[in-house]
N, C-alpha and C positions, 0 to 999 in steps of 0.2 A: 525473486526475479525469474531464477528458472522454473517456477508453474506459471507464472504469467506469460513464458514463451509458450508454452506447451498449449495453452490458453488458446493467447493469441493464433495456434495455427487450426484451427478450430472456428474461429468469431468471425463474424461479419459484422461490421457496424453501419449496413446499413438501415435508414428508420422500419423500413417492411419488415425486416427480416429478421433485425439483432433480437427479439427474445425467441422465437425459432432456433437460433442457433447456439442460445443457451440450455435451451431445453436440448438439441441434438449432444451438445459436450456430455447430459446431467445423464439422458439417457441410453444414447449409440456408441459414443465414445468409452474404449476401456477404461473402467477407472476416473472417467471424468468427471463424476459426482466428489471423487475425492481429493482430484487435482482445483476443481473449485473451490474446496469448503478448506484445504492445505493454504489458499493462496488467500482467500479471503481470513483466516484464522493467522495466520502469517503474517499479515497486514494489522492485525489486531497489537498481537503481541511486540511487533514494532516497535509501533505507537507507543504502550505500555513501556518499554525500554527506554524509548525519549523522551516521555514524561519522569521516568523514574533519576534517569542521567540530569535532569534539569533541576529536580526536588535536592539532587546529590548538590548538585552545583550552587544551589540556594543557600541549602545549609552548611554549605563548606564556603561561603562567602567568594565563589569565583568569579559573581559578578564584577567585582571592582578589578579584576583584568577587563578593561574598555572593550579593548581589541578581541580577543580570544572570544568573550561574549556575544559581540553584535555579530563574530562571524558564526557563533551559533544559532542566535538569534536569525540569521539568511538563511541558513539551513535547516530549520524549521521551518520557515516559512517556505522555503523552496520544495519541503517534503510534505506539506499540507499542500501544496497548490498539486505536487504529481498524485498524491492520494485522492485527489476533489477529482482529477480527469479521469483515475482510473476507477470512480465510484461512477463518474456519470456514462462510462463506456460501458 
């Protein structure tokens, strides 16, 4: 979350301009090639954790907690829908 502030004050998301402004973080900005590939590599290994927590969860039979589940199960889904907008930004 805090490289994607750092990001953020940086980006423009408008259509003209947002790869301009990607290129300005990778290039002018200090360090901003690193705060990129930190945020995007960060986002990676997430991912990897929630996969892994769910494989734990499988194997350790936590589905049959209904409740505790489906409200994983939301949060997954709530964390794939933030990761889709912050892929398409």
């Amino acid at each position: 979350i805090l490289t994607g502030l750092f990001l953020a004050m940086h980006y423009t998301s408008d259509i003209a301009t947002a790869f301009s402004s990607i290129a300005h973080i990778c290039r002018d900005v200090n360090y901003g090639w690193l705060i990129r590939n930190m945020h995007a590599n960060g986002a990676s290994f997430f991912f990897i954790c929630i996969y892994l927590h769910i494989g734990r969860g499988l194997y350790y039979g936590s589905y049959l907690y209904k409740e505790t589940w489906n409200i994983g199960v939301i949060l997954l889904l709530l964390t794939m829908m933030t990761a889709f907008v912050g892929y398409v930004l």
